[in-house]
C-alpha positions in Angstrom: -11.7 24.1 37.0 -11.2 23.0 40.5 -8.0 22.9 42.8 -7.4 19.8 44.9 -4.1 17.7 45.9 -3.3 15.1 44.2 -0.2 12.7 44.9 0.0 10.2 42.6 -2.2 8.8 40.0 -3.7 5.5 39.4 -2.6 3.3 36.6 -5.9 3.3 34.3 -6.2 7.8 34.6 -2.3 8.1 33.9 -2.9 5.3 30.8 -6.2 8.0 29.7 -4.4 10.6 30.1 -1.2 9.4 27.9 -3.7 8.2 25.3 -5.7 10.9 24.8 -2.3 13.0 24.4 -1.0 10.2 21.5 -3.9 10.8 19.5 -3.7 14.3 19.8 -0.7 14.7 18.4 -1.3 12.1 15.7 -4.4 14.3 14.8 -2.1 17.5 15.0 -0.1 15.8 12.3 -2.9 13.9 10.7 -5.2 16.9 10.5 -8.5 15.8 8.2 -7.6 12.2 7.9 -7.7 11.6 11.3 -10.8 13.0 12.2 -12.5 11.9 9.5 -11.7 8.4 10.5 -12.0 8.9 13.8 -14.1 11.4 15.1 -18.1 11.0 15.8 -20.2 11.7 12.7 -23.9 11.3 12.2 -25.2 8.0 10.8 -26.4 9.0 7.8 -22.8 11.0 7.0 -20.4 9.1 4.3 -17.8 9.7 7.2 -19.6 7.6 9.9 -17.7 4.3 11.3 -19.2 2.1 14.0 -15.9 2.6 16.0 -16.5 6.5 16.3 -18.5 5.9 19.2 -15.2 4.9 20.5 -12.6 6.4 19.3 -14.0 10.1 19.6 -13.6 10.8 22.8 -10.0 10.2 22.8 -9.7 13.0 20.4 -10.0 16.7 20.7 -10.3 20.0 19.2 -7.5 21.9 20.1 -5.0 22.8 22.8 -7.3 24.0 25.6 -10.0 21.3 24.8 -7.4 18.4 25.6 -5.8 20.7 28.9 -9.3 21.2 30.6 -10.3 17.5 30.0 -7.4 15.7 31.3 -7.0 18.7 34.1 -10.4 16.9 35.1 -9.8 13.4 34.5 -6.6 14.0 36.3 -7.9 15.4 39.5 -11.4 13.6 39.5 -10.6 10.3 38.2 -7.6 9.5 40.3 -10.2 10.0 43.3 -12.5 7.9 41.8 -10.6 4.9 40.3 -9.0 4.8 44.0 -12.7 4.3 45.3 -13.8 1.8 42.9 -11.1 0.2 41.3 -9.2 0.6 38.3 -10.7 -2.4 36.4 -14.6 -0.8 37.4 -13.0 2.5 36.5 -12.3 1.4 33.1 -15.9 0.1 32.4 -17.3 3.1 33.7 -15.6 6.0 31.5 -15.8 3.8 29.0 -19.2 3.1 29.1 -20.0 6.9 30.1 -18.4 8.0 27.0 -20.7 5.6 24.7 -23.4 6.7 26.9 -22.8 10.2 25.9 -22.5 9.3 22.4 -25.7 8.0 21.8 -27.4 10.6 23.7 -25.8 13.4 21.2 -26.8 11.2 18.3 -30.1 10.7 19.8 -30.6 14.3 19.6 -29.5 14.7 16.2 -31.9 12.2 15.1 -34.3 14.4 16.4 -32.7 17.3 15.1 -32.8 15.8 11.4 -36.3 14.6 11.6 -37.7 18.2 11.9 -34.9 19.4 8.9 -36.6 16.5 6.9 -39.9 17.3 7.3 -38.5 21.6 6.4 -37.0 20.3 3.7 -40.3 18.4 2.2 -41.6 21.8 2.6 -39.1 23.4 0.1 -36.7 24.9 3.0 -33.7 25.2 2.0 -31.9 26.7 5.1 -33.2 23.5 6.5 -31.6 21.5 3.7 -27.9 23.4 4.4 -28.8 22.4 8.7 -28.9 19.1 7.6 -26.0 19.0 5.9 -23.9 20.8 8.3 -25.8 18.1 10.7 -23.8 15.0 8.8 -20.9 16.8 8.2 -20.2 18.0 11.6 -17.4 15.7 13.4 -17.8 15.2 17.5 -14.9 14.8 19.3 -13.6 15.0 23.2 -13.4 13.2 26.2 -16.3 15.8 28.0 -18.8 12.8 28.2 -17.0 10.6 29.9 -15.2 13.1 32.1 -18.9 14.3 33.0 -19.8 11.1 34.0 -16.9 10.8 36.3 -17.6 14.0 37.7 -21.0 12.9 39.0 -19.7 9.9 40.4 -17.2 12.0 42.3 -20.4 13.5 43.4 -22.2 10.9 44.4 -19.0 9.4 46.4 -18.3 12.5 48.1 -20.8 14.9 47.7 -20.2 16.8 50.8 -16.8 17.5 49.1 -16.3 21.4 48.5 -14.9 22.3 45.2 -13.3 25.6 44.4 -13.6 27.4 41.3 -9.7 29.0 40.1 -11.6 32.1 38.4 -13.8 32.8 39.9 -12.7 31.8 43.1 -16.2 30.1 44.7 -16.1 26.8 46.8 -19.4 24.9 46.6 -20.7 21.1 47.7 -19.9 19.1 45.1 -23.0 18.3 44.7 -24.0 21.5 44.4 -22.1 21.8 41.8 -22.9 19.1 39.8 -26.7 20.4 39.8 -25.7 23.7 38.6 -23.7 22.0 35.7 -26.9 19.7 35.0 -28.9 23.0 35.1 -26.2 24.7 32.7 -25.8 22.0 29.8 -29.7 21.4 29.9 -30.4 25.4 29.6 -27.8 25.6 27.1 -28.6 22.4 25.0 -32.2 23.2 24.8 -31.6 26.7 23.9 -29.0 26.5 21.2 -26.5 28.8 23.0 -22.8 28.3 23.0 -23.3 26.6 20.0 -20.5 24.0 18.8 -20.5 22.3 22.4 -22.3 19.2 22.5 -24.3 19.7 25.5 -26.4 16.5 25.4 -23.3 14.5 25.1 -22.0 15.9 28.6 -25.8 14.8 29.9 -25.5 12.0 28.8 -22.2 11.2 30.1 -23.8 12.8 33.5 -27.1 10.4 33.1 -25.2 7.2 32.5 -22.6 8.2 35.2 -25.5 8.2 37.7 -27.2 5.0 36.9 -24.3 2.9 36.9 -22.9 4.4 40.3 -26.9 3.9 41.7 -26.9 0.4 39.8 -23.8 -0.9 41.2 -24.9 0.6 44.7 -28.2 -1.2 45.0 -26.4 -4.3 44.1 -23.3 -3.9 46.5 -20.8 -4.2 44.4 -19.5 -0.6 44.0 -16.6 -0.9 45.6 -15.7 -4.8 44.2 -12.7 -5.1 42.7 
């Protein structure tokens, strides 16, 4: 991640942050229940719930999953919700985190179109994809977090970021491309499988066009 100085932190990215920690120690102790419940499954799963497109990215995997995402939200959301407000703040990771939601489902969809039509065939590695496909939970805060990185980006992209390991300092902009270039690559091709690439995308994708929307209409920095 990145180093930068941060002094104190805004009320809406300390109330994240204290959130996503609750529910990960309630899924600590709740295990399978709460991620069943909670957690992003497919539509066509029996585990789906209309408030999954919610509640998943307050919830996450494991120990490091939880410190790298709220070690970003931290430093890059306590910039941002300063710029913009912490009522706009809100909206936007909120609405960055849905974004990335339906983006990963999106792809799914996709995904389980083609097992369909292997399965019609007689495939039955496709049928065992498909099932893994439902049965597969989706949790973290990456969406949204990706989204508030671009904006951070988009605010201050002449801002240089530096890498802790290794230890290279870029534009921030820069950045952000090579992390576009990264999850695209790496969505497309399948590698580092169980990361949901298209969910960070679409995070990033929804992140932009609400920072450009609210920018051609002057009210980016209305609070």
């Amino acid at each position: 991640m990145f180093f930068s100085n941060r002094i104190e932190t805004p009320t809406v990215t300390k109330n994240l942050i204290t959130v996503n920690i609750i529910v990960f120690i309630a899924t600590a102790l709740g295990g399978d229940f709460m991620y069943r419940l909670f957690a992003l499954y497919y539509p066509a799963s029996q585990y789906f719930h209309w408030w999954q497109f919610l509640t998943h990215m307050f919830m996450h995997g494991n120990f490091l999953h939880i410190l790298f995402n709220m070690y970003a939200l931290w430093i890059f959301g306590s910039v941002v919700e300063r710029m913009i407000g912490s009522r706009k703040f809100l909206t936007f990771y909120l609405v960055c985190g849905l974004g990335a939601a339906v983006l990963h489902l999106g792809v799914g969809f996709l995904e389980a179109q083609n097992f369909m039509t292997q399965i019609a065939d007689g495939s039955t590695a496709a049928a065992q994809s498909y099932m893994r496909l439902k049965m597969t939970p989706t949790v973290g805060a990456s969406g949204a977090i990706y989204g508030v990185l671009i904006a951070y980006a988009m605010l201050f992209p002449q801002s240089r970021l530096t890498l802790i390991f290794p230890p290279i300092s870029m534009k921030a902009r820069t950045w952000v491309l090579i992390f576009v270039g990264i999850e695209l690559l790496t969505g497309i091709t399948g590698t580092a499988d169980g990361v949901a690439h298209f969910a960070h995308l679409g995070g990033m994708l929804v992140g932009y066009l609400l920072v450009t929307y609210w920018r051609k209409k002057g009210t980016l920095f209305d609070r």
